[in-house]
C-alpha positions in Angstrom: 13.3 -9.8 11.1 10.1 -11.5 9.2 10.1 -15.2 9.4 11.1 -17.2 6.2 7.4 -18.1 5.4 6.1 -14.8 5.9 9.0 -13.7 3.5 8.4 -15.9 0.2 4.9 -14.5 -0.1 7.3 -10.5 -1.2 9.0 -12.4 -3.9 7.0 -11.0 -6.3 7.8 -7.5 -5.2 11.6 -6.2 -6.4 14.3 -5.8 -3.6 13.8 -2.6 -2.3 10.3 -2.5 -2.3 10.2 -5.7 -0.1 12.4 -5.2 2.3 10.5 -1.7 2.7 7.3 -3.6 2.9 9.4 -6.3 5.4 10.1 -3.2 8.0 6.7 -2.2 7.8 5.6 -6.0 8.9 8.4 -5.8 11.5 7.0 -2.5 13.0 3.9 -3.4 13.1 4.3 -7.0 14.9 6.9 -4.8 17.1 4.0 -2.2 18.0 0.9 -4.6 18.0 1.2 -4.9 22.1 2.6 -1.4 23.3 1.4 1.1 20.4 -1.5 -1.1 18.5 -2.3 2.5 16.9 1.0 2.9 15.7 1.6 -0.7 14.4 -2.0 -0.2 12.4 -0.2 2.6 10.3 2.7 0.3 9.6 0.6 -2.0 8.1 -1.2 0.2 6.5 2.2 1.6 4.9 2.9 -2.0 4.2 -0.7 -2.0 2.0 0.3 1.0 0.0 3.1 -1.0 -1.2 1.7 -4.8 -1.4 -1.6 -4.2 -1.1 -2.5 -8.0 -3.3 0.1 -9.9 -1.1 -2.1 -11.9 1.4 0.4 -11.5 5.0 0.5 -7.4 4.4 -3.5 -7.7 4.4 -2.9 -10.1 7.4 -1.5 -7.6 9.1 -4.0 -4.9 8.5 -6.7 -7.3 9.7 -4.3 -7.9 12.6 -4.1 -4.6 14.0 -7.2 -3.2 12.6 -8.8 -5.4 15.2 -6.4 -4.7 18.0 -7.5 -0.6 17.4 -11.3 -1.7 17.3 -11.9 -0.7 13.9 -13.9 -3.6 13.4 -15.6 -3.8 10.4 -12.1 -2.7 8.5 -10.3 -5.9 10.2 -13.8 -7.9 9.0 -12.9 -6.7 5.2 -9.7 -7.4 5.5 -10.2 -10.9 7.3 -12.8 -12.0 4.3 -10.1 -10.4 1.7 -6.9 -12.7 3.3 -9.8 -15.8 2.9 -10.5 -14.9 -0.7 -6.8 -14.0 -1.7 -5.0 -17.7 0.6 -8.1 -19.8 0.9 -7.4 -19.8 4.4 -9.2 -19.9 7.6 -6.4 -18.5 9.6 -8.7 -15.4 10.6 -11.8 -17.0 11.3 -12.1 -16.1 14.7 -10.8 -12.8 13.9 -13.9 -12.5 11.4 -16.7 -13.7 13.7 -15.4 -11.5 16.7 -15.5 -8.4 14.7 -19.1 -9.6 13.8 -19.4 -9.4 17.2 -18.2 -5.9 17.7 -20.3 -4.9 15.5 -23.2 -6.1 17.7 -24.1 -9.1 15.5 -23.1 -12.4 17.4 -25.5 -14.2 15.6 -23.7 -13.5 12.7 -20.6 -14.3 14.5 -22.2 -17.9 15.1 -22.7 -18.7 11.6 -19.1 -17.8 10.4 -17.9 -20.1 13.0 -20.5 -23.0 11.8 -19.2 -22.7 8.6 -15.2 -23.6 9.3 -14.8 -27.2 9.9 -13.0 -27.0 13.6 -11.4 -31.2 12.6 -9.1 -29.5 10.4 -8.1 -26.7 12.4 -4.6 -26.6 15.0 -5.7 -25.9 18.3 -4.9 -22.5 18.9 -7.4 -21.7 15.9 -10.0 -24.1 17.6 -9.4 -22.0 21.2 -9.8 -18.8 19.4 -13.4 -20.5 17.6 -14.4 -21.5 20.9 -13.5 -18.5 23.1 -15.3 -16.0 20.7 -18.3 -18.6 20.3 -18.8 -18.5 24.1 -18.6 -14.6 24.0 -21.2 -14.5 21.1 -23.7 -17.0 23.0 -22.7 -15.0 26.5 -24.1 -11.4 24.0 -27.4 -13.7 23.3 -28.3 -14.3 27.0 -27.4 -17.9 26.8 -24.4 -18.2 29.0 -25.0 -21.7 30.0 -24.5 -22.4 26.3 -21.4 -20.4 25.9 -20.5 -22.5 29.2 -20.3 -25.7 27.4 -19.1 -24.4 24.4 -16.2 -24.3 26.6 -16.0 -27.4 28.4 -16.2 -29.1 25.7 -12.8 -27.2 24.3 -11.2 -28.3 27.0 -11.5 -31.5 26.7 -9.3 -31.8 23.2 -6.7 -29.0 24.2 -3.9 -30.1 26.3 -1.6 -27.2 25.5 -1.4 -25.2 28.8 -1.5 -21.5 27.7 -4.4 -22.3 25.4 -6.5 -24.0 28.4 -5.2 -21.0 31.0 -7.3 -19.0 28.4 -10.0 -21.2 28.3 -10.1 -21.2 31.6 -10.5 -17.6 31.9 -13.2 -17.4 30.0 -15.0 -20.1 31.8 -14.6 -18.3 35.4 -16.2 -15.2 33.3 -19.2 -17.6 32.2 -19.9 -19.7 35.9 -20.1 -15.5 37.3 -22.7 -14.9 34.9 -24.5 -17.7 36.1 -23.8 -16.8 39.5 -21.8 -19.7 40.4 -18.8 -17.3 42.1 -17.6 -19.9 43.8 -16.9 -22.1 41.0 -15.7 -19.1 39.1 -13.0 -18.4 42.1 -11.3 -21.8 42.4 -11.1 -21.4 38.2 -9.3 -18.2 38.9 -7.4 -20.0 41.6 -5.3 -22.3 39.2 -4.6 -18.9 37.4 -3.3 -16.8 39.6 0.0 -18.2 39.5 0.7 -17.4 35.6 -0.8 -15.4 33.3 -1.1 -16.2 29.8 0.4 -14.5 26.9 -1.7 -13.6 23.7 0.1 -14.3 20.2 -2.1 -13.4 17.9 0.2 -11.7 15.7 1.5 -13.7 12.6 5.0 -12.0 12.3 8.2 -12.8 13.5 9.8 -10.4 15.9 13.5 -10.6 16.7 13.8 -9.6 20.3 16.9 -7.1 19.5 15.0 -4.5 17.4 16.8 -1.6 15.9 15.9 1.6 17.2 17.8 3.5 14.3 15.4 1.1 11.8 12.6 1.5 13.5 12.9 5.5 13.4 14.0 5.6 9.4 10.2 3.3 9.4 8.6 6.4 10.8 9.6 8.6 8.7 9.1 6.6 5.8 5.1 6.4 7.0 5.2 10.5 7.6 6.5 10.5 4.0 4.3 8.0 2.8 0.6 9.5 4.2 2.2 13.3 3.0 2.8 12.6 -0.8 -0.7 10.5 -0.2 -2.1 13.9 1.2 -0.5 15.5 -1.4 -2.2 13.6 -4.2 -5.4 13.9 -2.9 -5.8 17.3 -2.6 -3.2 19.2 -5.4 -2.6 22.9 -4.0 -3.5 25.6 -6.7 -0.7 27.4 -8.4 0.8 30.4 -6.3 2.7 33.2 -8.4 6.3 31.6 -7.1 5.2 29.0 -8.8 4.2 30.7 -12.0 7.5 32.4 -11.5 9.3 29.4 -11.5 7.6 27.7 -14.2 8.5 30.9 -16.5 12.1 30.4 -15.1 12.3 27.3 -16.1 10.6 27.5 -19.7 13.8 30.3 -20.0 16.4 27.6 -19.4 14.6 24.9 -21.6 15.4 27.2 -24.2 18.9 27.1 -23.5 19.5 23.6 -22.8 16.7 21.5 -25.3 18.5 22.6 -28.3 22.4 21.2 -27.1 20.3 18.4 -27.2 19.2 18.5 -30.8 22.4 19.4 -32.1 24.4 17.0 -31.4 22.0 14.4 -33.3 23.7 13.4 -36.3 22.0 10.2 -36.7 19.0 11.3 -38.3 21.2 13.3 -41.6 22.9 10.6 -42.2 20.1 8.4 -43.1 18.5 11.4 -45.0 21.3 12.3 -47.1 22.0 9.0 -49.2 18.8 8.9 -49.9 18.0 11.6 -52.9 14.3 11.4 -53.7 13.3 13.3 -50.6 16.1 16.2 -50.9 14.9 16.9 -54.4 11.4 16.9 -53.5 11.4 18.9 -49.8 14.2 21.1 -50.6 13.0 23.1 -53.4 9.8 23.5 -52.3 9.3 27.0 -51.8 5.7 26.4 -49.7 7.6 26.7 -46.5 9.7 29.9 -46.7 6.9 31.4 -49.1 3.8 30.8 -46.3 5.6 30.3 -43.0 9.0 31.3 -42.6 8.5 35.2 -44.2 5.5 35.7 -42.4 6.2 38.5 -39.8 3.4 36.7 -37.7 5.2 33.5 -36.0 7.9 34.9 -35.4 6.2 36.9 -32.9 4.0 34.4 -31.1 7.3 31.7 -30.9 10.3 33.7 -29.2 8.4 34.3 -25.9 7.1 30.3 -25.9 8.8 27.4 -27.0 12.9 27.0 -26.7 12.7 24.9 -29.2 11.2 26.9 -32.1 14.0 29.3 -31.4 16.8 27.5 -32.0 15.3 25.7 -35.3 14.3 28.2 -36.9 17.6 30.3 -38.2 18.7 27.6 -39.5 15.5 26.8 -42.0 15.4 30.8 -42.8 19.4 30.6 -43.6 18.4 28.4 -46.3 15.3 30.2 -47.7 17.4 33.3 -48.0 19.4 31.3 -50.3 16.8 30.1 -51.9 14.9 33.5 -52.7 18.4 35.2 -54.0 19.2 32.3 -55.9 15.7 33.1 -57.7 16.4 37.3 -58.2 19.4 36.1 -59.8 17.5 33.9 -62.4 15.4 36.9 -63.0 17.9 39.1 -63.6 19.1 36.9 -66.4 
């Protein structure tokens, strides 16, 4: 399940649509080590859905960088900055500058975050990709001390087993192997695990969940698809849509019929009886005409079922006048 703090950022989404977006933030934490491929969709999914909330952009930046796509997981770094004010991503910013084969770059978005105010797993990550960007300039003594000198304020053991690592990588470049072996020495006995990932993954996942999740995303990236690119109009479906205009006709006017509300207003008042009643415009001009009758039954339902009615009346009307003459 997500964690709680992860979870008040989808209050602003209704029910259903974040706990949809929550699965999609489970998936993808759940996938970001075995499937990183698979776990980018999910987020992606999640972005359809919540695409202003700033964890679901976490997570693209997340497992946009664990695929390579590098400048995407930049974007999306600099948009999770703009959107929390945080500096959470830093390290994932300046390493995609580096990927991008610009660790000077990476350098100065590392100068600008003040590492005093950081925890220290941000200040290892700051450190580890500093070392890498000064190791890509030719300077590895440099990235060599950028190390050291991490070292000497982390006292967390996982984080130093990864500054360590690097370290050993740095004294080979400077062709100090034996340094670099004794480093990889204290190592050997146990590895350190990587926790990038901001989510919170329960260790029992549901298999059936993490299926319906799937095929949510096939859905998803089809009617997407299906948006895009609108297939032209095939004759079943001009067959259908004539099929359908037939049954309007039989079902729209059960729906006008019933509607009694509308008399009922009309009839107390009298001014506009005796002033649209016996006008004999509209059964003179429209309703005798032998032309609309023609052009409305193969169309509109509608016009159909209105129309008997309004001649009914003119009928009367027009006898009523032969009468008058005939006196």
């Amino acid at each position: 399940m997500l964690d709680k703090a992860s979870r008040t950022h989808l209050k602003s989404l209704n029910k259903e649509n974040s706990d949809l977006v929550a699965r999609h933030l489970v998936a993808a934490g759940q996938y970001l080590d075995t499937d990183p491929e698979l776990a980018h969709q999910h987020a992606l999914a999640a972005q359809r859905r919540a695409g202003r909330i700033d964890v679901v952009r976490e997570a693209v930046a997340i497992t946009a960088y664990h695929t390579g796509r590098y400048a995407d997981a930049l974007r999306e770094a600099r948009t999770v900055r703009r959107l929390s004010g945080d500096d959470t991503l830093r390290a994932i910013e300046a390493d995609s500058e580096r990927g991008l084969g610009r660790p000077e770059r990476a350098l100065a978005v590392i100068a600008e975050v003040e590492l005093a105010h950081q925890p220290a797993h941000a200040r290892t990550e700051l450190a580890i990709v500093a070392s890498g960007a000064r190791a890509d300039l030719g300077e590895s003594e440099a990235g060599l001390l950028v190390i050291e000198d991490a070292l000497r304020f982390i006292r967390d053991e996982e984080l130093r087993a990864r500054l360590l690592s690097v370290k050993a990588d740095r004294l080979d470049e400077l062709g100090r192997t034996e340094e670099a072996e004794e480093v990889r020495e204290l190592l050997a006995a146990e590895p350190s695990e990587e926790t990038d990932s901001v989510l919170y993954i329960d260790d029992a996942f549901d298999e059936e969940l993490a299926l319906a999740v799937d095929l949510e995303i096939a859905a998803a990236e089809a009617a997407a698809q299906a948006e895009e690119i609108p297939a032209p109009p095939s004759a079943e479906d001009d067959a259908e849509d004539t099929e359908a205009g037939a049954t309007a006709s039989t079902e729209e006017p059960s729906t006008v019929e019933p509607s009694t509300e509308e008399p009922s207003t009309e009839e107390p008042s009298t001014e506009e009886p005796s002033t649209e009643e016996p006008s004999t415009e509209e059964p003179s001009t429209e309703e005798p005409s032998t032309e609309e009758p023609g052009d409305e039954q193969p169309g509109d339902g509608e016009a159909g079922a209105e129309e008997p009615g309004d001649e009914d009346v003119s009928g009367e009307g027009m006898a009523g006048d032969e009468n008058e003459e005939d006196r």
